[in-house]
C-alpha positions in Angstrom: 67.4 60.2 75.8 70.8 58.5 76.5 69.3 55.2 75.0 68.4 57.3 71.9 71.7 58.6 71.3 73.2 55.1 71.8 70.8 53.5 69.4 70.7 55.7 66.8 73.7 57.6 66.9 74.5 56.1 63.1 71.7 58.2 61.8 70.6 61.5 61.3 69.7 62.5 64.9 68.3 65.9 65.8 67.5 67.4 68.9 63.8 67.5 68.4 64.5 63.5 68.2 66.5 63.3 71.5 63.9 65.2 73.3 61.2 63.3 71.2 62.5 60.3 73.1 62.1 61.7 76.2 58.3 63.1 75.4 60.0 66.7 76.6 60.6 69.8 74.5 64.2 70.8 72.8 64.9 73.3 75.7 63.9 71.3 78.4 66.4 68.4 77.1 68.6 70.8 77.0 68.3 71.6 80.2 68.3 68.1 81.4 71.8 67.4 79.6 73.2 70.4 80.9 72.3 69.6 84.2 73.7 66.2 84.6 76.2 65.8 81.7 77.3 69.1 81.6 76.8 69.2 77.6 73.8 69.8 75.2 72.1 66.4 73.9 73.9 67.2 70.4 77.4 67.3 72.2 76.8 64.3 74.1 75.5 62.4 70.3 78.5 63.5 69.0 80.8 62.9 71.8 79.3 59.2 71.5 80.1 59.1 67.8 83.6 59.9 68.7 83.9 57.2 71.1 82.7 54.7 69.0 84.6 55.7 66.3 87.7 55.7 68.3 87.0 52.0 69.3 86.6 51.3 65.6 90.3 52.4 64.3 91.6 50.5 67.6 89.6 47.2 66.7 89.4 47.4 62.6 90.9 47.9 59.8 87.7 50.4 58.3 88.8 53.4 56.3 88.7 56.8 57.7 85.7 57.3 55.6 83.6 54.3 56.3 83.9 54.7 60.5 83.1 58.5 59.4 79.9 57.4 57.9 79.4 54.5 59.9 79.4 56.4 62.8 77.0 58.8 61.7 79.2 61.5 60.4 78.6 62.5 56.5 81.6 64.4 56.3 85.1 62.5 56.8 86.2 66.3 57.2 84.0 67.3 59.6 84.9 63.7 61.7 88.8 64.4 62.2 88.2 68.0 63.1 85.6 66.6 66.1 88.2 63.8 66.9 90.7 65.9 67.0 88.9 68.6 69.0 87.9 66.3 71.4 91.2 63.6 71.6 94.0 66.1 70.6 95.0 64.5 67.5 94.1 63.2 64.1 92.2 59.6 64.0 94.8 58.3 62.0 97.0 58.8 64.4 94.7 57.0 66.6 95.7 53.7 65.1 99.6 54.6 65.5 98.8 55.2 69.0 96.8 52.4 70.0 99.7 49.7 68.4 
């Protein structure tokens, strides 16, 4: 299911997908990721998003907007409240910090 996440996270992932991968139901993946990651499997795709989002304002020189969407998030809104519920500050701060 991790293999899933890290190969599609770009898209438009849902959990029936995740588990899909897996050949399990939606509550027994959710089981499974709470178990051993301590998350659902939608926290853990977005959690990944974050990460590789986070390595893309340290690396390039992308808008806010295109890692947003380039990292599977359709709302560059929705992105900085994730990033900054997850890191403690704004991603473009991010860049300030990582100079």
């Amino acid at each position: 299911m991790l293999t899933y996440i890290y190969e599609h996270y770009a898209e438009a992932v849902t959990l029936e997908d995740i588990a899909g991968a897996a050949n399990i139901s939606r509550s027994e993946a959710g089981r499974c990721f709470q178990t051993y990651m301590n998350c659902s499997p939608v926290d853990a795709l977005i959690r990944h998003r974050l990460q590789t989002a986070r390595r893309l304002l340290n690396e390039t020189t992308l808008t806010l907007q295109e890692i947003s969407y380039d990292c599977g998030f359709h709302s560059v809104n929705y992105f900085s409240r994730q990033f900054k519920k997850l890191y403690g500050y704004a991603p473009s701060k991010n860049r300030t910090l990582g100079k």
